[in-house]
C-alpha positions in Angstrom: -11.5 37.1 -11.2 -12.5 34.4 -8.4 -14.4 32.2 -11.7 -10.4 32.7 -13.3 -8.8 32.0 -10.3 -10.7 28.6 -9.7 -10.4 27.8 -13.5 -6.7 28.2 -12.7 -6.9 26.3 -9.9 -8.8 23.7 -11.8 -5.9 23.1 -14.5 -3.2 23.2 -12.0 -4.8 20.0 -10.4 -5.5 17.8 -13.9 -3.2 15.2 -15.1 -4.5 16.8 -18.9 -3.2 20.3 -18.6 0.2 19.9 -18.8 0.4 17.1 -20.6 -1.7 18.6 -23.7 0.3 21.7 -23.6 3.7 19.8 -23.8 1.7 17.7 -26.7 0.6 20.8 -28.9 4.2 22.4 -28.4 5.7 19.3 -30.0 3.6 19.1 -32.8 4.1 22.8 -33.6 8.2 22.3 -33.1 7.8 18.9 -35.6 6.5 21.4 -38.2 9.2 23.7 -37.6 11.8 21.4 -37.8 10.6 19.7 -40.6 10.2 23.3 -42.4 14.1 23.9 -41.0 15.2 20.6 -42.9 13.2 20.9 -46.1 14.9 24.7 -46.9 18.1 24.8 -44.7 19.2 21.2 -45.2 22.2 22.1 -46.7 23.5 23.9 -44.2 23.6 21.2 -41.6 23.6 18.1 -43.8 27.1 17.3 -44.5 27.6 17.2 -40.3 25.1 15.1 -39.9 25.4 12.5 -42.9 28.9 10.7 -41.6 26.6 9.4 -38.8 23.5 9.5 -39.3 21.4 6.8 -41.2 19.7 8.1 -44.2 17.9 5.7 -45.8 13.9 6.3 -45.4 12.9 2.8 -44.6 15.5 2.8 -42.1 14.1 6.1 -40.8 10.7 5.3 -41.1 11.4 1.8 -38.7 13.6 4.0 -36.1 10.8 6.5 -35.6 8.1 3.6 -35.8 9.8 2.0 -32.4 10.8 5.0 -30.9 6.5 6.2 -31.2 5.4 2.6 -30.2 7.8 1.9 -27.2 7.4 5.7 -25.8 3.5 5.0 -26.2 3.8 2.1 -24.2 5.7 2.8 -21.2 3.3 5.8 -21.1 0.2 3.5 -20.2 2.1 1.8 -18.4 3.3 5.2 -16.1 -0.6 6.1 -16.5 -1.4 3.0 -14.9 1.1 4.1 -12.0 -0.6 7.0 -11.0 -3.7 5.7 -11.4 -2.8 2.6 -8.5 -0.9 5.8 -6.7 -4.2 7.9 -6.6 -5.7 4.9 -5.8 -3.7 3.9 -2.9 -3.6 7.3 -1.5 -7.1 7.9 -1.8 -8.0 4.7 0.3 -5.3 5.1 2.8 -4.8 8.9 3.0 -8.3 10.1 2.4 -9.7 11.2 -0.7 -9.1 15.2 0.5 -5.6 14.5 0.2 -5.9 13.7 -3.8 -5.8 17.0 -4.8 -2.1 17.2 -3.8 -1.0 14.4 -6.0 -2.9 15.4 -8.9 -1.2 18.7 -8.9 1.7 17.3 -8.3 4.8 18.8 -10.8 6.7 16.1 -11.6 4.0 13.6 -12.4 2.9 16.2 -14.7 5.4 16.5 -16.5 6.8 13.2 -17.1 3.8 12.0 -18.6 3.9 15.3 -20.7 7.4 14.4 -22.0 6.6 10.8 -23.1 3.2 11.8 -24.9 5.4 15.0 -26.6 8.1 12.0 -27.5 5.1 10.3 -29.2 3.8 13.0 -31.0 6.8 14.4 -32.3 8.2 11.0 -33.6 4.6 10.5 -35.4 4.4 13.7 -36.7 8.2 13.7 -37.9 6.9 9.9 -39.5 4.6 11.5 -41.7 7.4 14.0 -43.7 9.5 10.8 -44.5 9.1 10.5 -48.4 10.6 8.1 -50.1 10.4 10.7 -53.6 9.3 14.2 -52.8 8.1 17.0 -55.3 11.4 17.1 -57.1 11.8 13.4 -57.3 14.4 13.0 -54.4 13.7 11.6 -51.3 13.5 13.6 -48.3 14.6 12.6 -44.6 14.2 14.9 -42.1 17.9 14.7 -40.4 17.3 17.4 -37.9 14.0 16.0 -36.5 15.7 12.5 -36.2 18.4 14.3 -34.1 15.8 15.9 -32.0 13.5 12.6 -31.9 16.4 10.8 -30.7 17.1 13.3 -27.8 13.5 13.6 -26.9 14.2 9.9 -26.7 16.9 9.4 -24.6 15.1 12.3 -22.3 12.1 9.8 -22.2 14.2 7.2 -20.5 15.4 9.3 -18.0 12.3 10.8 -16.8 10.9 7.5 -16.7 13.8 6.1 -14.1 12.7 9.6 -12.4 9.3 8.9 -12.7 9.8 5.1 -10.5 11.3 7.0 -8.3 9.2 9.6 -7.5 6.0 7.5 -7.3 6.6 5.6 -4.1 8.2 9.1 -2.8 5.3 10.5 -3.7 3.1 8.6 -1.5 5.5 7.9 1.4 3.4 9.7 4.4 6.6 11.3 5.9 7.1 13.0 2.8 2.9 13.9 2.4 3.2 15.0 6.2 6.2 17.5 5.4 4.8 18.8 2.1 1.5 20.3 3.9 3.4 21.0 7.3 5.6 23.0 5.2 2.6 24.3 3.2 0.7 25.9 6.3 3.7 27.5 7.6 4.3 29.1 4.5 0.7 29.9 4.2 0.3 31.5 6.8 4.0 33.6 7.0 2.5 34.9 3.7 -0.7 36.0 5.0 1.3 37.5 7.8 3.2 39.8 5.8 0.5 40.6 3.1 -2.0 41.7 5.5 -0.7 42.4 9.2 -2.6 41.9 12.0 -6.1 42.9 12.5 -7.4 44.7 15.2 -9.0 42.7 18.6 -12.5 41.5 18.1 -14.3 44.0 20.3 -12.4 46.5 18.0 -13.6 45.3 14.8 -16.8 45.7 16.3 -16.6 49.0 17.5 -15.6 50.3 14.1 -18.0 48.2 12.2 -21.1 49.2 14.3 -20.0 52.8 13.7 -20.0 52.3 9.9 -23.0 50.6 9.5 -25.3 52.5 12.0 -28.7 53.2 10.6 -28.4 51.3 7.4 -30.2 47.8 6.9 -28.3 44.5 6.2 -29.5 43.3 2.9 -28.5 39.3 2.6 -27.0 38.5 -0.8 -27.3 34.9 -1.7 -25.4 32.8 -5.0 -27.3 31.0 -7.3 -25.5 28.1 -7.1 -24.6 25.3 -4.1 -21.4 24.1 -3.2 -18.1 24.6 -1.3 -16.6 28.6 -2.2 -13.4 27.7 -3.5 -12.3 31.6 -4.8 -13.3 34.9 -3.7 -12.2 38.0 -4.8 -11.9 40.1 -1.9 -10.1 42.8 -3.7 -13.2 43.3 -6.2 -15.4 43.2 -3.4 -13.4 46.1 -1.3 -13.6 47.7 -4.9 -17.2 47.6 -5.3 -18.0 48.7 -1.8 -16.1 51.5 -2.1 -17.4 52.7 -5.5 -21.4 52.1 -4.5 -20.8 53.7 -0.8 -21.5 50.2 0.5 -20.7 48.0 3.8 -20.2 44.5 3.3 -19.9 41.6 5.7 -18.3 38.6 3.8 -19.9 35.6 5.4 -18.9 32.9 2.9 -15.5 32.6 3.0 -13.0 29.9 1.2 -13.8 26.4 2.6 -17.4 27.2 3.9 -21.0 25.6 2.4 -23.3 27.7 0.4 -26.6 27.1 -1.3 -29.1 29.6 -2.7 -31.1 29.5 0.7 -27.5 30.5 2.9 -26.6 34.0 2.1 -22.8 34.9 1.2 -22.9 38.3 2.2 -24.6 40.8 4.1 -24.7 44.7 2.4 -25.9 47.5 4.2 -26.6 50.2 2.0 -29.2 53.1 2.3 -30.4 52.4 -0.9 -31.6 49.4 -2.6 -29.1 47.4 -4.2 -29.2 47.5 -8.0 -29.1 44.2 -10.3 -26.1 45.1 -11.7 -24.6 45.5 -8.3 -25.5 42.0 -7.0 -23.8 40.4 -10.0 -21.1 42.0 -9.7 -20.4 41.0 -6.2 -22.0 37.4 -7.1 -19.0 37.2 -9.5 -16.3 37.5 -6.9 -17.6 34.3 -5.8 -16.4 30.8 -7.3 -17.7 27.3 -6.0 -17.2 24.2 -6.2 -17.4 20.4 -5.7 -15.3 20.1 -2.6 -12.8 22.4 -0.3 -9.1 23.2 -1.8 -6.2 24.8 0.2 -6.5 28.0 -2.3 -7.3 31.0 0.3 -8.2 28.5 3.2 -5.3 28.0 4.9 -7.1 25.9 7.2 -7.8 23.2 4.6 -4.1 22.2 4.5 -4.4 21.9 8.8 -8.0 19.9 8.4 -6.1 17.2 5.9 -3.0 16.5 8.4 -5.8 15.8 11.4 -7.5 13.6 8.3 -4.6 11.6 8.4 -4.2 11.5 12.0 -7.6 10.3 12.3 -6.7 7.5 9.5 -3.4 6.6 11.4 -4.9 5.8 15.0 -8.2 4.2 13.6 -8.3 0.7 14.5 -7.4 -0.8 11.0 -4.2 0.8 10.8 -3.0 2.2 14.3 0.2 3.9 12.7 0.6 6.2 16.5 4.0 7.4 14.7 2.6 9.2 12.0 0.0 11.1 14.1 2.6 12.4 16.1 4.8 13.4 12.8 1.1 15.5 11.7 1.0 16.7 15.1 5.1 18.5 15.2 4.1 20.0 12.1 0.7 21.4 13.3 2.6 22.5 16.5 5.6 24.1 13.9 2.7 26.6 12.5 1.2 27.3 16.2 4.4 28.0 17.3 4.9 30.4 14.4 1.9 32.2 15.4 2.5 32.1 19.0 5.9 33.6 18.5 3.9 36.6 16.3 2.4 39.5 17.7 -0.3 39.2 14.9 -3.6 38.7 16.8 -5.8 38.2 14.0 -4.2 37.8 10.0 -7.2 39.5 7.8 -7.5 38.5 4.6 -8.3 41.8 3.4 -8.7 44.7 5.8 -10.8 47.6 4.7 -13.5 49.7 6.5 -15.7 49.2 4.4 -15.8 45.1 4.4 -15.9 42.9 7.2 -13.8 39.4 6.4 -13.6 37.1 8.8 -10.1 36.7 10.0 -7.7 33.8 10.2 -6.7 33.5 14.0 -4.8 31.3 16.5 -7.7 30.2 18.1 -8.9 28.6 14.5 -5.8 26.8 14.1 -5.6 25.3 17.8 -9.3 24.2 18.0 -8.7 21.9 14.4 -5.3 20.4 15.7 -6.4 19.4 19.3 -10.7 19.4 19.3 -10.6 17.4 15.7 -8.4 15.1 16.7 -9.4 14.7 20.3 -11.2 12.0 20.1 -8.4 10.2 17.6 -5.7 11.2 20.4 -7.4 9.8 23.3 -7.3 6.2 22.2 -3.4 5.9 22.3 -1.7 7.0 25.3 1.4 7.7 23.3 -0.2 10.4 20.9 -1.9 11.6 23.8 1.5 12.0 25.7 3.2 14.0 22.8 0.1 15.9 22.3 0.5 17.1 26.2 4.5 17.8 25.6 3.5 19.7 22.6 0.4 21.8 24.8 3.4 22.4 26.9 5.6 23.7 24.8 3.3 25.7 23.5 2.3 26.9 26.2 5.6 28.0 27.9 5.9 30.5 24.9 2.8 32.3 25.0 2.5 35.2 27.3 -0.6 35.5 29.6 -3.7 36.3 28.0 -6.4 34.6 25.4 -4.2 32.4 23.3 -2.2 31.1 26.7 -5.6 30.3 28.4 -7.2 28.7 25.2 -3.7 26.3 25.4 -4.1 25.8 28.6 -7.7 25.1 28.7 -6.9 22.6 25.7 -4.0 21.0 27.7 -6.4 20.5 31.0 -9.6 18.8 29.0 -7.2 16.2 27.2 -5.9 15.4 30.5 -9.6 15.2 32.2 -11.0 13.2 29.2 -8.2 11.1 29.9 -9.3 10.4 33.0 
């Protein structure tokens, strides 16, 4: 399931997906259509002959421009998105790519203008100028649809010119993955309730795993986890009588030498079992936001880090990263979740997602970024504030205000 989810994953964030699906459905409809006009013609032909040409040469040239002028503008959108990708990558970081490439619209507007090819090519190809029965044949209804596939073309390229320099404007980045983590984490709220306190989970986990040996589990492969399936891990240690400790989680390094998981079992582990569990495990080249919530926060301090270096010194836009950090603090300063567990059982230990995680990335990260610009800084303090004035006494209000008092001293 995690080597599906990540294949998933994988497709979702290629500019060839989409596109190639769009392309094999309008081949596939160019056959239809073409079988619809070769045995239903005269059903629709008298409607369509006041108006529309039937000569084959004068087919044959219409669908000839409308293939070579779709084809064109196409590398010339390619070549858009390539300079957009480009541009963002240098300028944004290259983290942030992977929310442009799965971007929908870009998707499928090149997947319109390659279907527009294909279709008018493979609707060329049935123009005869004297078929088996010594007639000639022109495929009225797949004229009529090339020509609306057409006119389609030229709209989504005006909304394709559009949406590029949208695409890339930072505000726009900035909301898209403030909006993202909040989201995020409301649904991880509401899937999984809060988890108990941490000396609690240890409590209950000491008791469930007293007198049986940790047996570390390691993957075969090195790289960043991208997918795991918790649920087939819960699964298998409650089938095999096992206790797991998941210590690879989304986001983190692995390598055959750093285990992923820790079984205690008072039996030996069978090889069946082990690749099983290895299986719930997918990696990767690099971190995506797919069960690491965190990932989306790490790429807004990214581009705060970008916006105050000297080079660019954009102190606006760090602040902008910064409300929408605050906007999911606030969330979970307003929740009586402690700790969001990604999948609570008794039988696995998960590491949870907390507060804490989420205020150490926005203010420790970007410390250093913050306390070169005395305007940043000052939001940041107004935001600590804030923050602070809505948490009741206890670990997350001193963790605020311990982070409030060191960007203050640093300061100084």
């Amino acid at each position: 399931m995690a080597r599906i989810t990540k294949l998933l994953q994988d497709m979702r964030a290629s500019y060839w997906f989409v596109p190639g699906l769009m392309m094999v459905v309008a081949f596939l409809l160019a056959i239809g259509i073409e079988a619809l006009d070769r045995h239903f013609s005269n059903l629709y032909t008298p409607m369509l002959r006041d108006w529309m040409t039937t000569q084959s040469d004068a087919v044959r040239s219409l669908l000839s421009v409308i293939a070579q002028s779709v084809i064109t503008v196409t590398g010339v959108l390619f070549s858009m998105t390539v300079v957009a990708v480009s541009f963002a990558s240098s300028n944004f970081g290259p983290r942030l790519i992977g929310n442009f490439m799965r971007d929908r619209g870009t998707q499928i507007s090149l997947g319109v203008l390659i279907s527009t090819f294909v279709f008018a090519l493979a609707t060329l190809r049935s123009v005869q100028d004297f078929g088996a029965d010594g007639l000639t044949f022109v495929p009225l209804l797949s004229l009529v649809l090339a020509l609306v596939m057409t006119f389609a073309s030229v709209i989504v390229m005006i909304y394709f010119i559009h949406h590029v320099p949208e695409m890339i404007n930072l505000e726009n980045l900035c909301h898209k993955l403030g909006s993202k983590l909040q989201s995020q984490l409301i649904e991880l709220c509401q899937a999984n309730g809060s988890a108990p306190l941490g000396d609690e989970i240890e409590s209950d986990w000491m008791k469930e795993t007293e007198g049986q040996d940790p047996k570390p589990m390691f993957l075969k492969t090195a790289g960043y986890v991208q997918a795991v399936d918790f649920n087939q891990i819960t699964k298998t240690a409650a089938e095999k009588d096992l206790n797991i400790e998941v210590l690879a989680v989304p986001g983190q390094f692995v390598h055959p030498q750093r285990p992923a998981l820790k079984v205690y079992s008072g039996e030996p582990l069978s090889e069946s079992t082990e690749a099983q569990l290895r299986a719930c495990f997918a990696t990767g080249a690099g971190k995506t936001d797919t069960q690491n919530v965190m990932f989306v926060a790490q790429q807004l301090v990214e581009i705060i880090a970008r916006a105050l270096s000297p080079s660019v010194n954009d102190p606006y836009t760090a602040c902008t990263c910064l409300n929408w950090l605050h906007a999911s603090l606030q969330e979970l300063a307003v929740s009586e979740t402690v700790a969001i567990a990604r999948c609570p059982s008794h039988h696995v230990k998960i590491p949870p997602v907390t507060f804490h995680q989420l205020l150490h990335i926005t203010h420790v990260d970007s410390r250093q970024y913050i306390l070169g610009d005395i305007m940043v800084k000052r939001h940041a303090e107004m935001l600590l504030q804030e923050l602070a004035r809505q948490l009741p006494p206890g670990p997350r209000f001193d963790a605020v205000k311990h982070e409030l008092d060191t960007l203050q001293q640093d300061h100084q």
